[in-house]
C-alpha positions as CSV (number, residue, x, y, z in Angstrom):
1,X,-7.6,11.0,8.7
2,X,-10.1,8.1,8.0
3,X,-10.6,9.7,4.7
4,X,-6.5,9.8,3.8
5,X,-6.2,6.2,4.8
6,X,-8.9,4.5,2.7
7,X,-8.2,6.7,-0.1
8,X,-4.7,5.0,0.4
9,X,-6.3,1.5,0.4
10,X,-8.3,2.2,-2.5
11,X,-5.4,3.0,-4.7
12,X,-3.9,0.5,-3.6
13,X,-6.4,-2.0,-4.8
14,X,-6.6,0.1,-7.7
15,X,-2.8,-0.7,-8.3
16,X,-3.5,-4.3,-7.5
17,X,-6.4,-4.9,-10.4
18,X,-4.3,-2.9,-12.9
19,X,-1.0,-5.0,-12.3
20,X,-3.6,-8.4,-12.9
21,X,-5.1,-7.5,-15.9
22,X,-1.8,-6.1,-17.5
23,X,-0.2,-9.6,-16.9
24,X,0.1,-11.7,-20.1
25,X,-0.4,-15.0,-20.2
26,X,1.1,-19.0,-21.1
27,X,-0.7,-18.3,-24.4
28,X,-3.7,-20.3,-23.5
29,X,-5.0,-17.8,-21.0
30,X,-3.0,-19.0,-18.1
31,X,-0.5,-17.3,-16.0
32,X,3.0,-18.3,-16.0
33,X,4.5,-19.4,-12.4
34,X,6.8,-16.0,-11.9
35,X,3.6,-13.9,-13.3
36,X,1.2,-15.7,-10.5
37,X,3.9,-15.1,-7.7
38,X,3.4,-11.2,-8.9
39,X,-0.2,-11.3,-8.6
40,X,0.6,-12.7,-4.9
41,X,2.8,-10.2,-3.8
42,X,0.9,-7.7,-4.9
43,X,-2.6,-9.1,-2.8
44,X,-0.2,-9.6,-0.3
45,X,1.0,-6.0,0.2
46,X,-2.6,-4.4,-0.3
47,X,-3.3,-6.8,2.5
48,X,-0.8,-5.6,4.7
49,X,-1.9,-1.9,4.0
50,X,-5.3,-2.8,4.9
51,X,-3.9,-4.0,8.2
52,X,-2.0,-0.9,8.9
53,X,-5.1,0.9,7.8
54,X,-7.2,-0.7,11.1
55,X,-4.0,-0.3,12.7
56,X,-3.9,3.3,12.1
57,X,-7.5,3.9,13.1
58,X,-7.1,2.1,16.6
59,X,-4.1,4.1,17.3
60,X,-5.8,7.5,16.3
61,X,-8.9,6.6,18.4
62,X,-6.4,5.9,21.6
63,X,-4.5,8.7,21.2
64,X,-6.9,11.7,19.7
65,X,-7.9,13.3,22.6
66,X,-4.5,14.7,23.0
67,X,-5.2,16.7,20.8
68,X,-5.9,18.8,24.3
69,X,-2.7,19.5,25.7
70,X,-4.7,19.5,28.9
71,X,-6.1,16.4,28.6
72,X,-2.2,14.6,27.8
73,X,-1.3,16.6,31.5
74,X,-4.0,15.1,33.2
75,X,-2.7,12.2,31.6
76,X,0.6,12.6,33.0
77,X,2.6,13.8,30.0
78,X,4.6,16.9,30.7
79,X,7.4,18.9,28.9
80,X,10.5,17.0,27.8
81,X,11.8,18.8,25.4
82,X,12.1,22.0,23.2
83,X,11.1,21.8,20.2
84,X,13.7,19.8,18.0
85,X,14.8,20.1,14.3
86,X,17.2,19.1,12.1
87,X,18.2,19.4,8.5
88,X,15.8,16.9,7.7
89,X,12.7,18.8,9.2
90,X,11.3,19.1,12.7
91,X,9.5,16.8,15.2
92,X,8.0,19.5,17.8
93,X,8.1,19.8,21.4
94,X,8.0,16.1,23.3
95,X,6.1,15.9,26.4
96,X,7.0,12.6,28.4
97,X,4.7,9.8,30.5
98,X,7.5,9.1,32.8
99,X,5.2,6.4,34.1
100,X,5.4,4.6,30.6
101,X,9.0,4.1,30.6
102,X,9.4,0.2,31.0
103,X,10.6,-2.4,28.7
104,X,7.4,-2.7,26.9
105,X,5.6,-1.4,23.8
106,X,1.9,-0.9,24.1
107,X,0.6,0.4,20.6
108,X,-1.5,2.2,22.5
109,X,0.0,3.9,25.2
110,X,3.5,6.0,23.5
111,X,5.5,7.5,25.6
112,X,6.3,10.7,23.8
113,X,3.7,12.8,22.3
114,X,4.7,15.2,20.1
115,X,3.3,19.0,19.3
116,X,3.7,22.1,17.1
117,X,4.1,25.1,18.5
118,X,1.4,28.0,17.2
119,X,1.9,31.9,16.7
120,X,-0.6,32.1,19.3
121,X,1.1,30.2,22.3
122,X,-1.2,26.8,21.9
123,X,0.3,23.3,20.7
124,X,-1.0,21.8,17.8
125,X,-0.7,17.5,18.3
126,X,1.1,16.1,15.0
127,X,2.4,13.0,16.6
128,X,3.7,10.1,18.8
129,X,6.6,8.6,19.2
130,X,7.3,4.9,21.5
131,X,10.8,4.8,23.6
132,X,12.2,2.0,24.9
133,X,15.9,2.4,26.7
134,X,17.9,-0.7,25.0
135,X,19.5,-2.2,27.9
136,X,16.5,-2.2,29.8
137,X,14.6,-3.8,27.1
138,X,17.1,-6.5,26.7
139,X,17.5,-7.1,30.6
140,X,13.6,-7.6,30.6
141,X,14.3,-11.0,28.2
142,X,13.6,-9.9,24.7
143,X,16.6,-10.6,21.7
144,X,15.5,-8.5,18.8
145,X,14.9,-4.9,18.6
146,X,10.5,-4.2,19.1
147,X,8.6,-3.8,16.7
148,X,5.2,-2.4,16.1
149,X,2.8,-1.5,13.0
150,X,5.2,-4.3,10.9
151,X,8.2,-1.5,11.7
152,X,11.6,-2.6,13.6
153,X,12.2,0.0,16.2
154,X,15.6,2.4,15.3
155,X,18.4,2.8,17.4
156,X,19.7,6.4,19.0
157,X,23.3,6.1,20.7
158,X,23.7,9.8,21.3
159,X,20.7,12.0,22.0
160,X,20.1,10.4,25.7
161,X,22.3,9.1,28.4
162,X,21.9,5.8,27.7
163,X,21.0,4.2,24.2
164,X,16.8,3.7,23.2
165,X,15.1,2.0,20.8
166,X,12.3,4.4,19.2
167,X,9.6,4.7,16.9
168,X,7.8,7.9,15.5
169,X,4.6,7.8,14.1
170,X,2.8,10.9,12.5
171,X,-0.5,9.8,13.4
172,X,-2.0,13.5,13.4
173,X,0.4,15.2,10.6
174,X,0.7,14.1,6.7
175,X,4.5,13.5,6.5
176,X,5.8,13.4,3.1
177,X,8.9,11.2,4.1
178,X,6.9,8.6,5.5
179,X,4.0,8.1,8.2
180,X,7.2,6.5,10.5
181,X,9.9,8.8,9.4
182,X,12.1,10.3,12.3
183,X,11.6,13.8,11.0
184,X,8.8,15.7,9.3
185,X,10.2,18.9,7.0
186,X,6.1,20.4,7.4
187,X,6.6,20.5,11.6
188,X,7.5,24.3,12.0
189,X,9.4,25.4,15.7
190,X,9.5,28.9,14.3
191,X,6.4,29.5,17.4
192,X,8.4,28.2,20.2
193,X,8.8,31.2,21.9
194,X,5.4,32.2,22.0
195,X,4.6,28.8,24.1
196,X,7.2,29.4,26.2
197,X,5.7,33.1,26.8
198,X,2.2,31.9,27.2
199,X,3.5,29.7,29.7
200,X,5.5,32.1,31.8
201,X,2.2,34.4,31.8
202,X,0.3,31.4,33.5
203,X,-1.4,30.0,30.5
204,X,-1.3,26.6,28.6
């Protein structure tokens, strides 16, 4: 993962020099106002993707050893769902720290983990995803939606009893629509039932 997100950087700055030596000039080797405001924007975003770089790592290092499925039980996550698709792709099988569930967003402690089901019974960690129920969160003082990782939470009015703010990040899966897309069309639930049968025989 380290690998895919400095590669990102790198192109990034790659994209950044490019863009600074294609600018032309006043005609005496100065950049124009509009032309200079470019050249900002342009260190400005590379910035921000070094950010969510670090921001990326820190989350990965919080949240890797769930890559045990054991390890997220001990943690207190447990099943919460079946494994859920859509036209759009899948997101896996949820389990749920109901112990997490206040009006708060720690980067580092989602409430949803999220796992793809293998041929051979075991759950493979692709991702996390932050909950929040909305009037709770707005009872508890705060006006705006959260947000975390420079991304404004969505809303869901329909999946749950109540409506919740949430955020999915693929922290352990590539996801071609976006690392905080809701859905992920590489997330297969074609293995479901052979979790649910390695359960019922006793196993994990």
């Amino acid at each position: 993962m380290r690998r895919i997100l400095v590669a990102m950087t790198i192109v990034a700055g790659v994209a950044l020099i490019g863009t600074a030596s294609a600018i032309p000039t006043d005609g005496g080797g100065r950049a124009t106002a509009g032309e200079r405001d470019a050249i900002a924007l342009s260190a400005e975003r590379v910035a921000s993707e070094a950010v969510l770089q670090r921001d990326m790592e820190a989350l990965y290092a919080a949240v890797r050893a769930y890559g045990d499925v054991e390890v997220a039980a001990a943690a207190g996550y447990a099943p919460a769902s079946g494994c859920m698709t859509s036209d759009l792709g899948a997101q896996g099988i949820h389990l749920a720290s109901d112990a997490l569930f206040v009006p708060a967003v720690d980067a580092h402690a989602p409430q949803l983990l999220m796992y793809e089901p293998q041929a051979d019974g075991s759950m493979r960690f692709i991702g996390i995803e932050y909950l929040v129920f909305q009037e709770a969160w707005h009872a508890a003082g705060h006006e705006e939606r959260p947000v975390l990782f420079g991304q404004t939470f969505g809303l869901n009015e329909t999946l749950l009893d109540e409506p919740f703010y949430l955020l999915h990040v693929w922290i352990a899966q590539y996801n071609p629509l976006g690392l905080f897309a809701d859905w992920n069309p590489l997330v297969d639930c074609s293995h479901e039932g052979a979790v649910e049968a390695t359960h019922d025989a006793g196993g994990h």
